[in-house]
N, C-alpha and C positions, 0 to 999 in steps of 0.2 A: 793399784795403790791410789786412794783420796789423795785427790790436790789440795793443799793447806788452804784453808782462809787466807785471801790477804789482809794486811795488816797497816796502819798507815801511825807513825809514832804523834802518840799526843803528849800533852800541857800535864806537868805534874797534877796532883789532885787538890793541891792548895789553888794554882790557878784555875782549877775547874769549877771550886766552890766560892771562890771571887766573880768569875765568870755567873754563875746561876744566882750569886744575892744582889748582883749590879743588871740583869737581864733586865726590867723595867725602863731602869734609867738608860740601857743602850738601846732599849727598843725607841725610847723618848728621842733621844738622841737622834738616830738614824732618821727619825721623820721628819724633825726638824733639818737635818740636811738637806734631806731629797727636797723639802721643802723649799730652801735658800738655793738651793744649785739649779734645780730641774724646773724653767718656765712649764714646758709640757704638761708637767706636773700638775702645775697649778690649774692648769688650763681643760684638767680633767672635771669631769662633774663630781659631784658633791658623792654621790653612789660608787662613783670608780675611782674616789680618792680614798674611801675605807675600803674598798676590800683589797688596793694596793698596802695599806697599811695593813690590814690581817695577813697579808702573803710577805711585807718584811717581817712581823711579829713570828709568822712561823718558820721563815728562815733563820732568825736568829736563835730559836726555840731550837734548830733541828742541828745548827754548826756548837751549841753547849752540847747536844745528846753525841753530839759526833765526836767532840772533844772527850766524851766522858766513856768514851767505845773506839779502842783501835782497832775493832775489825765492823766498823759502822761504814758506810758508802754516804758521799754526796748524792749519790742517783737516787735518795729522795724526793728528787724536785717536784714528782708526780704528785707524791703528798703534800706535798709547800702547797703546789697552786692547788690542788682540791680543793683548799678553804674558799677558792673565789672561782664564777660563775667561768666554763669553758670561753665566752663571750672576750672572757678581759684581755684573748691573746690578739684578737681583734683589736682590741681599744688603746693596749701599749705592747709596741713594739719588740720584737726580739734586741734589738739594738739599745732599746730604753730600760728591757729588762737589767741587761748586765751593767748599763750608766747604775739602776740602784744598788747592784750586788757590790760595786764599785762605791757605792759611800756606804754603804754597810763596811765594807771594809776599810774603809778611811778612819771612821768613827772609833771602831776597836783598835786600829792601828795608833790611833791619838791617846785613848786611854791605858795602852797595853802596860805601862807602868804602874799604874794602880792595878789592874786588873791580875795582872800576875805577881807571881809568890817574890820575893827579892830576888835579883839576881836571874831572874829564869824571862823576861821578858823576850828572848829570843825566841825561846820554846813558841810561846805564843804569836810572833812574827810570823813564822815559820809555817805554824798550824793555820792561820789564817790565808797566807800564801796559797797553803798545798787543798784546803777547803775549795777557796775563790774558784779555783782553777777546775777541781772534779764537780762544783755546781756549777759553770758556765756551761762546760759540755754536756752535761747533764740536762741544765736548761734548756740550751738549745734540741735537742732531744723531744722535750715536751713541746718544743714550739714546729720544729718537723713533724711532729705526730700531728700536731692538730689541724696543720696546715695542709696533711695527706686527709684528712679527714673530711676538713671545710673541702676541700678540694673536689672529692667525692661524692661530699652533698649538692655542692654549688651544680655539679656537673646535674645530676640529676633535677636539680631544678629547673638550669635552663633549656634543660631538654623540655620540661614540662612548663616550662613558658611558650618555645616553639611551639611547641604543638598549638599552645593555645590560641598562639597570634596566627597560626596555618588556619587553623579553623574561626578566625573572625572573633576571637573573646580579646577585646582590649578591656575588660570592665575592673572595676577596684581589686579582686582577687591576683590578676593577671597583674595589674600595677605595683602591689604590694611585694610582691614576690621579684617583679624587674629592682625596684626597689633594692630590696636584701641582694640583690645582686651585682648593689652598685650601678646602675643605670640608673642616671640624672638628667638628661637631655628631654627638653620638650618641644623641640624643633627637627629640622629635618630628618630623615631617614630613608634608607634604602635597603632592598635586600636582590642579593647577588646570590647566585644559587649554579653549582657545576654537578655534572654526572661524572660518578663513579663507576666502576665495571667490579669492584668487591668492598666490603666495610674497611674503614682505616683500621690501622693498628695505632696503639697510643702511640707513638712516637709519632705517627703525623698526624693525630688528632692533637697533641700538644703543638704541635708546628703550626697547625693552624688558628689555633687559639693565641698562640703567640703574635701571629701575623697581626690578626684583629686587634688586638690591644694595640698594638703598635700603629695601628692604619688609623685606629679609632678612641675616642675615650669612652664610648660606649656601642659594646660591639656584644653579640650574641653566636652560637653557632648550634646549627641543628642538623645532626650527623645521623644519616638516615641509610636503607640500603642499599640504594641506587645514587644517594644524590647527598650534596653538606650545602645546607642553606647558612649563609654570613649576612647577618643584620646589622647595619653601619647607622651609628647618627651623632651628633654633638661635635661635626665638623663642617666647615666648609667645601673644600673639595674634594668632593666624593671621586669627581676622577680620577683624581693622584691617590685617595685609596684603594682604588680596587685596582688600580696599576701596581699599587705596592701588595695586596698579598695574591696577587696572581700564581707567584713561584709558588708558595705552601697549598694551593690548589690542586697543584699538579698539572698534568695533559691534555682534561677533558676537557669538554667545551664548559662555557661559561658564557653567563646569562645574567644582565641587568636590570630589575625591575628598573620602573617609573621614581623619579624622586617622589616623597608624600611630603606634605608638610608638617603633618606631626607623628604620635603613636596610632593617632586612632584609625590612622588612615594607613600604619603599613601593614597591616592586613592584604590591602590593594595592590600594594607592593609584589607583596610576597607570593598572590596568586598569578599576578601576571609575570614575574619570574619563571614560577614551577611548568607555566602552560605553555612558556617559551620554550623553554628545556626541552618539555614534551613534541612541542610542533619544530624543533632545529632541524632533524634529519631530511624534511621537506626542502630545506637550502642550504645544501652542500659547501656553498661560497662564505656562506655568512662570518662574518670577523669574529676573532676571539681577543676580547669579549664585545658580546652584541646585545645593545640593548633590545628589553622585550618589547618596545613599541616598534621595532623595525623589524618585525614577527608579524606584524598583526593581521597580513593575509592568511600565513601559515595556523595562526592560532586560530583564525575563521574556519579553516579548513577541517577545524577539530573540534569546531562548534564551540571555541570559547565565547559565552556573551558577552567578556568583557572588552573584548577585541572588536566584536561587532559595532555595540557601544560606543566605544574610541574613534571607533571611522567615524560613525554616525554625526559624533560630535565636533571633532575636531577636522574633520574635510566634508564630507555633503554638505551639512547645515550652512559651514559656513561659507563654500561656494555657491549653494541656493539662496544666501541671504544674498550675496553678491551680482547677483542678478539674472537672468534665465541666459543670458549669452555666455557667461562665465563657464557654467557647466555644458552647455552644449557645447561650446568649442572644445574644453575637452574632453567629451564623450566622441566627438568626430576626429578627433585629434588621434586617440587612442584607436578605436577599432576601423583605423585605417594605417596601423603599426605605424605609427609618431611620422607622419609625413606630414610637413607644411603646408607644401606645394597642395598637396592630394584634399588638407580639410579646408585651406582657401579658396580650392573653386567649387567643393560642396558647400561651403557656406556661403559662396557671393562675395568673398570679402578680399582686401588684398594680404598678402604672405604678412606684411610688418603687424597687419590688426592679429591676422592669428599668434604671431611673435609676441605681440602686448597683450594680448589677453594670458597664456602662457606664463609669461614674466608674473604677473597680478597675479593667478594661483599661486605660485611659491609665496608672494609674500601674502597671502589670504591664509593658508593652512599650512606651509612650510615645507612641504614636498612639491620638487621640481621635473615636471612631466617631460622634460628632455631627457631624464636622466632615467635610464631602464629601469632598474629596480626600483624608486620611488613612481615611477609613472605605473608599476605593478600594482605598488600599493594603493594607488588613486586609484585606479581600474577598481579594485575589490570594493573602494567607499563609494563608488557610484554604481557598482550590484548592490551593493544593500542599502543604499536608501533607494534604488527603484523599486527594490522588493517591499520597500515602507507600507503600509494601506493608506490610498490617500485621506 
């Protein structure tokens, strides 16, 4: 047996036809409301202030049709906003929406004495009540739709920004698109990047997206099959962010690029992250999380140039600017397994000179050759710049 239509009781047909020769002056009406009530309002542009007006004009068009039909539905709403661009759920809020549907109903609520037939002004109370109520949820409805929608595009775009930034394209295209994506920062940036052992499920591809927002006001994620690259920038301590979405990470290791100082640089970022990732299993000890420049023996070992680079830069040159005793101490320091005593009388020198010379590389290049692991990584910056050509 067919389920009956439902049915919703409407406004006699004198206040229907009151309703449809006063429609002009309540569409009037309503906009000078939202006008006097709603700053926001005003504060829209000149383009997203009419076609808020065309979406009250055909709300009110669509609650006289609804009046004029008790088995009419408010879940028209799809139609109401058709008249304006998908854009405008972006530009006014689900929350703003219902503040208008709210003096919409104000306005006929003020006039419902004229507008209904004598005596029946209830009718009309009534009607405009049980409308209000099946277009808000309705509204809301089209604003969940659009929102699964943007959501879906968003997702794929900034997949298709990572990529771009993985492969070195910061150029107008790539910009444009971070852009529509809400990324406004033109200052620091980092990218943090962990191994997966299978692709997430949306449930923690949302957890992690969430984390980011929250760690960052402009954060990106690129969710690949081994590995989720997280790009952080438009904060100051980036420390206390990637402590904060550690949890939504998961288990696996976790890997810090270099801070860059802007966009165009986290490119550099992002590869000496991924080639961290790649060279971890070489040391077992390594902290979670570890930054990629405390790799950079490991990442030699895999032939990253940019690792090479890094020593080159930032320890040979500048213990060879520092003077020919600098690095010789410790080049005899090191391949006589960090003994004092042992480089002091290869050198002719006493134990405190080779202590001060010691002391002076740490504060020269910032790695301290007493300490094993950093005196590792020194060792590897004076293999490759003696492999230099002189």
């Amino acid at each position: 047996m067919a389920a009956k239509p439902s049915t919703h009781p409407v406004p006699c047909a004198t206040t229907v036809a009151r309703l449809s020769s006063h429609r002009d002056r309540l569409v009037t009406q309503v906009m000078k409301t939202i006008d006097r009530e709603h700053v926001w309002y005003r504060a829209l542009s000149a383009e997203d202030r009419s076609w808020v007006g065309l979406v009250a004009q055909a709300s009110v068009d669509a609650f006289i049709a609804w009046c004029q039909d008790k088995r009419s539905s408010a879940s028209s709403s799809q139609e109401i906003f058709a008249v304006a661009p998908a854009e405008l759920t972006r530009t006014v809020s689900l929350h703003q929406t219902l503040l208008l549907v709210k003096s919409g109903v104000d306005v006929i609520e003020a006039e419902a004495e004229v507008l209904s037939a004598p005596g029946r002004a209830s009718e009309l109370h009534d009607a405009v009540l049980r409308y209000s109520r099946e277009f808000a949820f309705a509204t809301a409805e089209v604003y969940a739709r659009a929102a699964e929608m943007r959501g879906s595009w968003d997702a794929r775009l900034e997949a298709l920004v990572v990529d771009s930034l993985i492969r070195g394209d910061t150029g107008p295209s790539v910009r444009s698109r971070l852009a529509a994506l809400g990324w406004s920062s033109t200052g620091q940036a980092v990218c943090v990047v962990t191994g997966i052992s299978a692709p997430l499920g949306e449930g923690r591809v949302r957890e992690v997206r969430s984390a980011l927002r929250s760690a960052a006001p402009d954060s990106l994620a690129g969710f690949q099959s081994d590995r989720v690259l997280a790009l952080l920038s438009g904060i100051d301590q980036f420390d206390a962010a990637v402590r904060a979405i550690l949890p939504a990470l998961g288990g696996g290791p976790v890997v810090v690029g270099p801070k860059v100082p802007s966009l165009d640089e986290l490119p550099r970022s992002i590869r000496a992250a991924v080639a961290g990732l790649d060279a971890l299993p070489a040391w077992p000890a390594a902290p979670r999380p570890v930054q990629a420049d405390d790799l950079l023996p490991e990442r030699l070992l895999l032939g990253d140039p940019e690792a090479r680079a890094t020593l080159l830069e930032r320890a040979y040159r500048p213990l060879i600017a520092a003077g020919r005793d600098v690095a010789l101490t410790l080049g005899t320091y090191l391949e006589l397994g960090r003994s004092l005593e042992g480089a002091a009388r290869v050198l002719f020198v006493h134990p405190n000179t080779v202590r001060y010379r010691l002391g002076k590389i740490s504060e020269i290049c910032g790695w301290d050759p007493s300490d094993p692991r950093e005196a590792y990584v020194l060792q590897h910056a004076l293999a490759v710049g003696r492999l230099q050509p002189a």
